[in-house]
N, C-alpha and C positions, 0 to 999 in steps of 0.2 A: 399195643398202643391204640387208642380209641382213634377214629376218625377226625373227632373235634381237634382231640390232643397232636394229630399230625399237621391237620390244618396250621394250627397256633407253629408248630415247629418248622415250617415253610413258609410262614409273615414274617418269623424271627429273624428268618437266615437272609429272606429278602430286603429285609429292613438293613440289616449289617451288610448287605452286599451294596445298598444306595447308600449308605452313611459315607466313604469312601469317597465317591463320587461325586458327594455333597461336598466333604471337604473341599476335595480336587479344584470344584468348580469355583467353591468361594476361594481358593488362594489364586485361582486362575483370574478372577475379576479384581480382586484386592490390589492396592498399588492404582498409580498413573496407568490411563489407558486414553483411545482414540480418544477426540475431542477434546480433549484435555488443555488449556492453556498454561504452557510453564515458561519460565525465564530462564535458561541454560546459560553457561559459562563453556566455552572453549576455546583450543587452539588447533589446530589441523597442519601438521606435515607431512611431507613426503618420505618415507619409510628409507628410500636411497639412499639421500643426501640430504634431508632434514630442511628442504625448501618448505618454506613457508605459504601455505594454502591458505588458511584463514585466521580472524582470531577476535576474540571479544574483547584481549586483555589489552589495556592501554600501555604499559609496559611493555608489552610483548613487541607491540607495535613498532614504538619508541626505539626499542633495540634493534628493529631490523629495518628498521627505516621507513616504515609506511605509514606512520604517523599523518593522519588528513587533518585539519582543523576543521572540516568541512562533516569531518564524518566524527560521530562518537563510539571509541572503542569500550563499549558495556556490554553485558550478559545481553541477549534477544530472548525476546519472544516467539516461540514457537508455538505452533498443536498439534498434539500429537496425531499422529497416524495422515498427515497430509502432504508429507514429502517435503517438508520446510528441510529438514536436516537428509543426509543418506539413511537409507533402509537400515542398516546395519546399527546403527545410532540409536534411530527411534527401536528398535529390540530392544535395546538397551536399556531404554529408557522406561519401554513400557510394562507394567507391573512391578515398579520398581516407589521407592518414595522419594521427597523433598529431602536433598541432602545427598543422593547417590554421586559417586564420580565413579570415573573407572577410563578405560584406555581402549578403543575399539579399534579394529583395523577394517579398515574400508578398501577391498580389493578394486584393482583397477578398472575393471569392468564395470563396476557397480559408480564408482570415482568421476571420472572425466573417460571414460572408456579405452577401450586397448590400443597402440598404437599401429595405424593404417601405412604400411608403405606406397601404396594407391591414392593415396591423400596428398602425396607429395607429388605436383606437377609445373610443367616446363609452359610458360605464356610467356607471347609477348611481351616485352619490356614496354611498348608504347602502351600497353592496358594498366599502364602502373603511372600514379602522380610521378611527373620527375623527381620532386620532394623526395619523394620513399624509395627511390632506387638505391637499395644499400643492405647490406646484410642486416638482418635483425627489424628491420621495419617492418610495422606490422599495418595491412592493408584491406582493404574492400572489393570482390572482386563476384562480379555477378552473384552478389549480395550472400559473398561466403568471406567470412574474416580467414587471413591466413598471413603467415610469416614469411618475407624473405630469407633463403638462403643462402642464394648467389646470382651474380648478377655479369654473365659474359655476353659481350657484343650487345646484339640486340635480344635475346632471350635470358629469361629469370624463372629462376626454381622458387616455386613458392608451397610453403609446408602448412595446407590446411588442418593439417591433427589443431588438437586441442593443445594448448603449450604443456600441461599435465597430463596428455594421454599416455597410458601406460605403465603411470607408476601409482602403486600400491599405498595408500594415505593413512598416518594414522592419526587417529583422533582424541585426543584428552578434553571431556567434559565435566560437569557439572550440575545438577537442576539446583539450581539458588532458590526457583519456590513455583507455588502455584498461584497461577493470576486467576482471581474470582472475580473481580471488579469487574466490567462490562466497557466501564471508559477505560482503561489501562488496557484491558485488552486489543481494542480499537485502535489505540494507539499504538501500543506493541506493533499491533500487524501493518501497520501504515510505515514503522521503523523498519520494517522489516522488510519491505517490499523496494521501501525508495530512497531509506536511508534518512529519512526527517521524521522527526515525532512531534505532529503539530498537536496544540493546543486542542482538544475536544470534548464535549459534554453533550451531555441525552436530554430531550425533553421531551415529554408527551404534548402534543401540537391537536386542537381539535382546527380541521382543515374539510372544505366543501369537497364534494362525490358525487361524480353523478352515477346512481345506481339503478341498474336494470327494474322496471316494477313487473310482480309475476301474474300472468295473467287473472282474472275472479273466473274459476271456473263454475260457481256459481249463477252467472248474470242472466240475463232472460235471452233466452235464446233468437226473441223479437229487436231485441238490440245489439244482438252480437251481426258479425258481417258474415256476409255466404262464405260457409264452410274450406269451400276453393279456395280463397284466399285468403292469402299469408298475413296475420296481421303487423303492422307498423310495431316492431319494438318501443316500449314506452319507457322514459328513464325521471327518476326525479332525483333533486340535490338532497341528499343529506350532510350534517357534522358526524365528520367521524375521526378518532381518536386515532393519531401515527406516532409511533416514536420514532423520533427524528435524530440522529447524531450530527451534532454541528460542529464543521471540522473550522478552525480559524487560518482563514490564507494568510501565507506569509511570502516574498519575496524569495527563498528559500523552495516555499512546495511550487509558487507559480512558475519559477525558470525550472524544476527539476523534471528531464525528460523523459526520464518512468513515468514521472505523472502525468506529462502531457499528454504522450501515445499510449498509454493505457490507465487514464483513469476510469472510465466505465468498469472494467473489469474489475480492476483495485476497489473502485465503492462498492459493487455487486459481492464480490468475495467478503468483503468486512461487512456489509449488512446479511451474508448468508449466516456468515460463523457467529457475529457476534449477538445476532438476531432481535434488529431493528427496522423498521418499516422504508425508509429512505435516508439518502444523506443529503447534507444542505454542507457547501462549503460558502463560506460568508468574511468581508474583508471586514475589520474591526476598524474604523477611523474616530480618535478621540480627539476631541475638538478643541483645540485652543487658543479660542478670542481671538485667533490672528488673522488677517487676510492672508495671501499670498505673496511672498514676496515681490515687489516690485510693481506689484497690480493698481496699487492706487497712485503711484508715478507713472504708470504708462494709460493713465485716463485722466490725468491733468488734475489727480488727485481730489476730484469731485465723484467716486464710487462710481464711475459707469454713466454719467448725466449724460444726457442728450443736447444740443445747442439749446433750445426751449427750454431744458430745463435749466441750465445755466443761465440764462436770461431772464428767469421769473426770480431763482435766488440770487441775482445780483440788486433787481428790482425791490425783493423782499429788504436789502441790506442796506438799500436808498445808497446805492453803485454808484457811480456814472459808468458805463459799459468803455464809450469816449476818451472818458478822463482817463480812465484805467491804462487803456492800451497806448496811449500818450508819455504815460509814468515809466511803464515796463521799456516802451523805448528809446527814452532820455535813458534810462540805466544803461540800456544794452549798449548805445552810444557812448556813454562815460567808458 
């Protein structure tokens, strides 16, 4: 065999040893992966005794009694690879398509974590609302949530585990599809955080900047300042183009307490993922011809007039101001 013809026979072989590889990699990225926005469908029990952890299904709900009006039981929004669901889920999930279900088991560790018998401790009863002196009450305590267990003389057992530590979860899901949309997704993750899906839409907004200007390292050295010193940073305004997602306040997101102790976080996260320049939340008030109840009976039904001005439109009306107040009190007399 020639030199050339060995050459050729060691690209061949190399060539078939990456083709493999090649595959591998493309079935490896093929399917949902990180980033990814989908809409999953589940339900989540406990492996034991079949207590109910979570659930998307409105049904599901209804029969074990946790039905909220408050809250909507439909498929979330997730993405993938950021810990919206357990680890074990998103596996599942990932490289898989639109349409998968399947049943995962989410071990306890991973879960609501293992159960602590060192978590369970003896405090004074006086550190406890009297309210909640009772077994089962669940309380605040140097800002650790925990369960009563018992409650003798003046001391109570209180069981800080998690009320699910320690038991093994499983999980029945679904992906119902992939969110492409940009506002669906926004919203999604606003459901998902606080349990409201307000109203939101994007717009590109040209908005003032003030921006750094970069020095002319060209200028004449006769008009620049002694080298020593630092020169005065210079900024000038330009328009510059932000997309903006405008969330609509509701009564709903403004009393909701996720939102109020962590919205910074909550719009910084949706403008990372959903990648938009800021958020503007904005109250919608539509207007209808009416004054305010009661507002023009509590100003004497003249809009707000001042004595003066009362006194020029009585004068416009050829009044008598006199006669007037004479009239009104022969009535009040009758």
């Amino acid at each position: 065999m020639t030199d050339e013809a060995e050459r050729e026979a060691e690209t061949a072989a190399d060539d078939a040893e990456e083709e493999p590889d090649a595959e591998a990699e493309a079935t490896q990225e093929s399917g949902l992966q990180d980033g990814d926005f989908v809409k999953i469908a589940y339900t989540a029990r406990t492996i034991e005794d079949g207590q109910l952890v979570d659930t998307t299904d409105q049904e599901v709900a209804e029969e074990e009694g946790v039905a909220d009006q408050e809250r909507e039981f439909a498929p979330r929004t997730i993405v993938v690879g950021e810990g919206h669901i357990f680890e074990a889920v998103e596996d599942a999930v990932r490289g898989n398509e639109v349409g998968t279900s399947d049943t995962v088991t989410v071990a306890a560790e991973e879960a609501f974590g293992e159960y602590d018998p060192d978590a369970v401790e003896t405090v004074s009863s006086e550190k406890i609302d009297e309210d909640d002196r009772y077994p089962g009450a669940q309380v605040q305590l140097d800002g650790r949530q925990g369960f009563v267990e018992t409650i003798v003389g003046g001391r109570a057992r209180v069981d800080f585990n998690h009320p699910l530590a320690g038991e093994d979860v499983e999980y029945d899901f679904e992906v119902i599809e992939e969110v492409d949309d940009r506002e669906q997704q926004a919203a999604g993750l606003f459901e998902m955080y606080i349990d409201v899906e307000p109203e939101v839409h994007i717009e590109v907004d040209e908005v003032e900047e003030e921006v750094l200007v970069e020095p002319d390292d060209d200028a004449d050295e006769d008009d620049s300042a002694d080298e020593s010193d630092e020169p005065e940073p210079e900024y000038e305004t330009e328009i510059v183009e932000k997309e903006t997602l405008y969330v609509e306040s509701t009564p709903q997101l403004t009393m909701n307490q996720q939102w109020m102790f962590s919205k910074q976080q909550i719009a910084q996260d949706v403008m990372d993922k959903v990648g938009v320049d800021r958020v503007i939340v904005q109250d919608i008030i539509d207007g209808s011809g009416m004054g305010m109840p009661g507002m023009m009976g509590g100003m004497g039904g003249m809009g707000g007039m001042g004595d003066g001005d009362l006194e020029d439109a009585l004068e416009d009306a050829d009044v008598d101001a006199d006669e007037l107040v004479e009239e009104l009190e022969a009535e009040t007399d009758e």
